[in-house]
C-alpha positions in Angstrom: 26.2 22.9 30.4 22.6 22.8 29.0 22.5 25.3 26.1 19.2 27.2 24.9 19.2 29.0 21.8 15.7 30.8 22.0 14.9 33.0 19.0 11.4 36.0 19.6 10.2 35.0 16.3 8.3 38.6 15.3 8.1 42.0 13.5 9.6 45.3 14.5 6.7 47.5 16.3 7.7 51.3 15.0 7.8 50.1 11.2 7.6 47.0 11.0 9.3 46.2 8.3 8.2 42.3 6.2 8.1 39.2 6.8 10.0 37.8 4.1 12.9 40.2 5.8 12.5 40.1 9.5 11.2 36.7 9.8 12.0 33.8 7.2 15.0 34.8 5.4 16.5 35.3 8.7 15.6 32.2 9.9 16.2 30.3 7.4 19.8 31.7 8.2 20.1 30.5 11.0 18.5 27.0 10.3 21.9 26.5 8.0 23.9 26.9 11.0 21.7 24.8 13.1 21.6 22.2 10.3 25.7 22.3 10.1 26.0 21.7 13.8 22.7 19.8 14.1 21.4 21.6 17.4 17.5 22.6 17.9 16.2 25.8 18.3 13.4 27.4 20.4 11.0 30.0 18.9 8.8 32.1 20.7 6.1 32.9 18.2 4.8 36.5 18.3 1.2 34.6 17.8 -0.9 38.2 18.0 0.5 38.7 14.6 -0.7 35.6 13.0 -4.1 36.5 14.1 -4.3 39.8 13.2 -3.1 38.3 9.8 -6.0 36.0 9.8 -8.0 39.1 10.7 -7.5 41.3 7.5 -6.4 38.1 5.4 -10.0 38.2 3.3 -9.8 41.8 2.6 -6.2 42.1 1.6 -4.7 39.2 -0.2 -1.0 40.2 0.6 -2.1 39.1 4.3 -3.2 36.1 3.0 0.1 35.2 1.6 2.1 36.4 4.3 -0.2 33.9 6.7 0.6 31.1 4.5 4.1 32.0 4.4 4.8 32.4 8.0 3.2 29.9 9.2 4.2 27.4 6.4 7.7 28.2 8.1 6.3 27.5 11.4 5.2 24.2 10.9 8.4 23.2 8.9 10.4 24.2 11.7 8.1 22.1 14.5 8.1 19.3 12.2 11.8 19.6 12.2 12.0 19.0 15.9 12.3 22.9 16.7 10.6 24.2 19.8 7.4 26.6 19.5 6.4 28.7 21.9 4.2 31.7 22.7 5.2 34.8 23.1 3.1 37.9 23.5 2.6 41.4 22.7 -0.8 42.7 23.4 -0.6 45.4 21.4 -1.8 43.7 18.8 -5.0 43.7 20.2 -5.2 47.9 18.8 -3.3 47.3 15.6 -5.2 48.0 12.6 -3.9 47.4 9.0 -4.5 49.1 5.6 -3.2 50.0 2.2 -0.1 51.1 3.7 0.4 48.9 6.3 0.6 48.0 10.0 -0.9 50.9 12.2 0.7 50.0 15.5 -1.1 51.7 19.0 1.7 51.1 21.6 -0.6 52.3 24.7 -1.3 49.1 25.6 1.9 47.5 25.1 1.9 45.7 28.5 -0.3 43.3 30.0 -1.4 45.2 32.8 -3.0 47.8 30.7 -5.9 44.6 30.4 -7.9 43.2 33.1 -7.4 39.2 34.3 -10.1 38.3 32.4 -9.3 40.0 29.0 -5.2 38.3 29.5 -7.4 35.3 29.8 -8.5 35.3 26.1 -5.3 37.2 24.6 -3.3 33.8 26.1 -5.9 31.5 25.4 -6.3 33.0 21.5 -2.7 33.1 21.2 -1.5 29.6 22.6 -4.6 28.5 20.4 -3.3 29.4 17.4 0.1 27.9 17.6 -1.1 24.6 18.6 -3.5 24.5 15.6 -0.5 25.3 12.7 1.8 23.0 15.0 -0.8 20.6 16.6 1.6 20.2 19.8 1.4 21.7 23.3 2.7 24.7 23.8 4.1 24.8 27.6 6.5 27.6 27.7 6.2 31.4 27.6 7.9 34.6 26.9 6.8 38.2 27.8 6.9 40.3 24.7 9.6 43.4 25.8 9.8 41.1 28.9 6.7 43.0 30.7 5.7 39.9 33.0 5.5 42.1 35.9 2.9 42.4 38.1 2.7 38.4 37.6 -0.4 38.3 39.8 -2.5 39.6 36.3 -1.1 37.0 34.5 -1.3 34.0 37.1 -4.9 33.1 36.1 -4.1 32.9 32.1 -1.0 30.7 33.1 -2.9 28.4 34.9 -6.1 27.9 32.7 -3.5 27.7 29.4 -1.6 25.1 31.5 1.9 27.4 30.9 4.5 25.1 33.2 7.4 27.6 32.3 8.5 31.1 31.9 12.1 32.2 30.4 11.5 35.8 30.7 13.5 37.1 33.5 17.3 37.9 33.5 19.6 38.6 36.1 19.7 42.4 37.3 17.8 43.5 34.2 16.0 46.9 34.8 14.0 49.1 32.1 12.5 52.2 33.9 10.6 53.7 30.5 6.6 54.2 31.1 6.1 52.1 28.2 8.6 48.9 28.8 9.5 48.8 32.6 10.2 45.6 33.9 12.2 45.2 37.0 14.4 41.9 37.7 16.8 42.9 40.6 15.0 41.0 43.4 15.6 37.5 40.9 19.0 35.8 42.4 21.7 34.6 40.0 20.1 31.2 39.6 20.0 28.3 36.7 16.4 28.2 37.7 13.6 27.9 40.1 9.4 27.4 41.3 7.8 30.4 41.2 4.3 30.9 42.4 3.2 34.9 42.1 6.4 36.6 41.5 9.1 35.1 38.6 11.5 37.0 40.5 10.8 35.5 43.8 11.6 31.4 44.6 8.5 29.7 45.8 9.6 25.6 46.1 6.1 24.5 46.1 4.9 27.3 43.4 3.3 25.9 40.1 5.5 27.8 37.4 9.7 27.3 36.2 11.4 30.0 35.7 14.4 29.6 33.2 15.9 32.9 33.0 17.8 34.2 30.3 21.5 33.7 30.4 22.7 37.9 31.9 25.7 39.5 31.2 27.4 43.1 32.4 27.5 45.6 30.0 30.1 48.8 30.4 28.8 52.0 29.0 31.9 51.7 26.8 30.5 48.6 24.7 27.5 50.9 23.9 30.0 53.9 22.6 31.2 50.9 20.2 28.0 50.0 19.3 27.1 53.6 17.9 30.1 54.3 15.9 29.7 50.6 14.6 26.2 51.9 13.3 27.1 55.4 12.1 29.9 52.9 10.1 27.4 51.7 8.1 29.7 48.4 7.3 27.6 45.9 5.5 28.3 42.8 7.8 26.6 44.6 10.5 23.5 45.5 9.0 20.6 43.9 10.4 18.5 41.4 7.6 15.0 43.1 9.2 14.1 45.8 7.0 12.0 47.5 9.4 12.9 49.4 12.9 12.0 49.5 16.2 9.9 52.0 18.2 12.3 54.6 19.9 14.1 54.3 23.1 13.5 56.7 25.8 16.4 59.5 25.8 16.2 58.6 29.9 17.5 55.0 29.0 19.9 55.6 26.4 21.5 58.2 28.8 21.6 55.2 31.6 23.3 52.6 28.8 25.8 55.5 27.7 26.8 56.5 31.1 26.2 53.7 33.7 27.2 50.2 33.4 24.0 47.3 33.3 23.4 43.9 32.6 21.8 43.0 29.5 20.3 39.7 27.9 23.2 37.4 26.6 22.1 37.6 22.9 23.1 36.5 19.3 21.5 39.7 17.5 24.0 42.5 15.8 27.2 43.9 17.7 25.9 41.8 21.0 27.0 38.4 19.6 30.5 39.4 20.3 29.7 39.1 23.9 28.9 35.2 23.6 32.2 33.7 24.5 33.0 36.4 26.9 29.4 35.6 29.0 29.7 31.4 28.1 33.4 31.7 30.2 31.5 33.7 33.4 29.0 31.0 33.9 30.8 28.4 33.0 33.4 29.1 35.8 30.6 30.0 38.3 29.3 26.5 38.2 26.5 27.3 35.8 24.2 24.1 34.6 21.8 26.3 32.0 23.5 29.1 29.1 20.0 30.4 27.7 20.9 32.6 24.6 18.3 35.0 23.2 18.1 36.5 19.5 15.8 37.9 17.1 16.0 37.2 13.5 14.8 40.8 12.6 18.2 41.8 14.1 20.6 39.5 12.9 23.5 40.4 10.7 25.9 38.7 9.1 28.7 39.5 11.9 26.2 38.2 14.5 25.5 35.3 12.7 29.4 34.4 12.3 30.0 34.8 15.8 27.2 32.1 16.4 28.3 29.9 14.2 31.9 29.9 15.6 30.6 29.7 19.3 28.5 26.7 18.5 31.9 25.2 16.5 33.5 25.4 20.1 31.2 25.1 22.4 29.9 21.8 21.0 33.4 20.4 21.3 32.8 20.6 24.7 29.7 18.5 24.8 27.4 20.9 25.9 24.1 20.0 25.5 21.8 21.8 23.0 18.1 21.8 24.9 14.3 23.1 24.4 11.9 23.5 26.9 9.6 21.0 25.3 12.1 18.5 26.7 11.7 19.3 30.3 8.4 18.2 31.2 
């Protein structure tokens, strides 16, 4: 089985939290493990940050540093044979900054909310920046809180930035909040496939790869779990980020607590203790691609231990360890 370990390389978006926390010592983390068992990763940069740093970098000098610092890492990880990619959150396009801190507007947190020309630039801007700290391609793309739906906005920015593939989708994955909806049931429990207007929807002679993210089902009970495990306040699973994320919507925790859902396969907090359980569905469906998503602003150190003793195993097993990069 190919393997894909894809990190969302950003900042939280309700506070956000620093880099130093959410971003390199987590990373760095996680580039001990990789070094141990000698696998690649593959980071979606968060790029609308870095620009935003480049911004404000004159007038605050903190900004500066954090530029230098972040992207520093960056480039040390590309040069290390890592995988960059883009990732975006528009939102970033309304965030201002001052004296104390990021002033996130989250009413245009999806793509739609800007017209085909304007996701034109935000791509173009944002894949630009990347390729300048790493000076490679960048081919791949993820939607920032998975909002790639309607495609048919986005189409025109994939084509002029030359995007070849999208790892956004995963199987039966469903947000219904005004701010965040994205709606995957229509994809069909696929490694991968060509995709023309719709990343949900196979079109063999379509333009774009889809690579979804590895889905598993989730029982209402594993949620339960996962808020006594944070009212605990045990050390192992408390997340490096020192930030926190904008609130869920009281309608979608009710669906988590009450309904059962699939849910990304993921290496962040109480979720890495799903790995094995997810690895053992596809691997007896027949699966040829495992594509794991994490966020270094949410790892602790029980998520991290769990990684490290899946990749122990499943390496024995001669998986293979792939980027995107790779594929074309």
């Amino acid at each position: 089985m190919n393997i894909y370990i894809t990190l969302d390389y950003e900042l939280f978006f309700g506070n956000s939290g620093t880099p130093e926390k959410c971003i390199i010592e987590p990373t760095n983390k996680l580039m001990d493990i990789a070094d141990k068992h000698n696998f690649k990763c593959v980071f979606f940069v968060d790029s609308g940050y870095l620009i935003k740093l480049k911004e404000y970098k004159l007038k605050y000098p903190k900004l500066e540093q954090d530029y230098i610092l972040v992207s520093n890492q960056i480039k040390e990880l590309s040069a290390n044979g890592h995988d960059i990619q883009l990732h975006v959150h528009p939102h970033w396009e309304d965030t201002t900054y001052n004296e104390n801190g990021w002033n996130f507007d989250l009413t245009r947190y999806r793509l739609d909310a800007f017209s085909e020309n304007e996701i034109e630039d935000i791509f173009y801007r944002y894949k630009n920046v990347l390729e300048e700290i790493t000076n490679k391609k960048i081919n791949t793309y993820r939607a920032g809180g998975w909002c790639i739906q309607p495609f048919e906005k986005l189409k025109k920015a994939f084509l002029k930035c030359d995007l070849k593939i999208d790892s956004t989708v995963f199987y039966k994955g469903k947000n219904t909040t005004k701010t965040q909806w994205y709606d995957f049931e229509k994809a069909k429990d696929l490694d991968s496939w060509m995709f023309s207007n719709d990343p949900c929807m196979e079109d063999k002679a379509g333009p774009f790869l889809e690579i979804p993210i590895a889905s598993t089902k989730v029982f209402p009970s594993f949620f339960w779990k996962f808020v006594f495990i944070k009212k605990s306040g045990s050390k192992k699973h408390k997340p490096y980020g020192d930030g926190h994320a904008s609130p869920t919507s009281n309608t979608q925790i009710r669906r988590l607590l009450t309904k059962s859902s699939y849910s990304v396969v993921s290496m962040d907090g109480f979720k890495a203790s799903l790995l094995n359980k997810a690895y053992k569905t596809y691997s007896k469906s027949g699966k040829n691609n495992f594509v794991i998503i994490g966020h270094p602003k949410a790892f602790t150190d029980y998520s991290l231990n769990k990684l490290d003793e899946f990749m122990s195993y499943k390496l024995k097993n001669k998986d293979s360890i792939k980027v995107f990069s790779e594929i074309l």
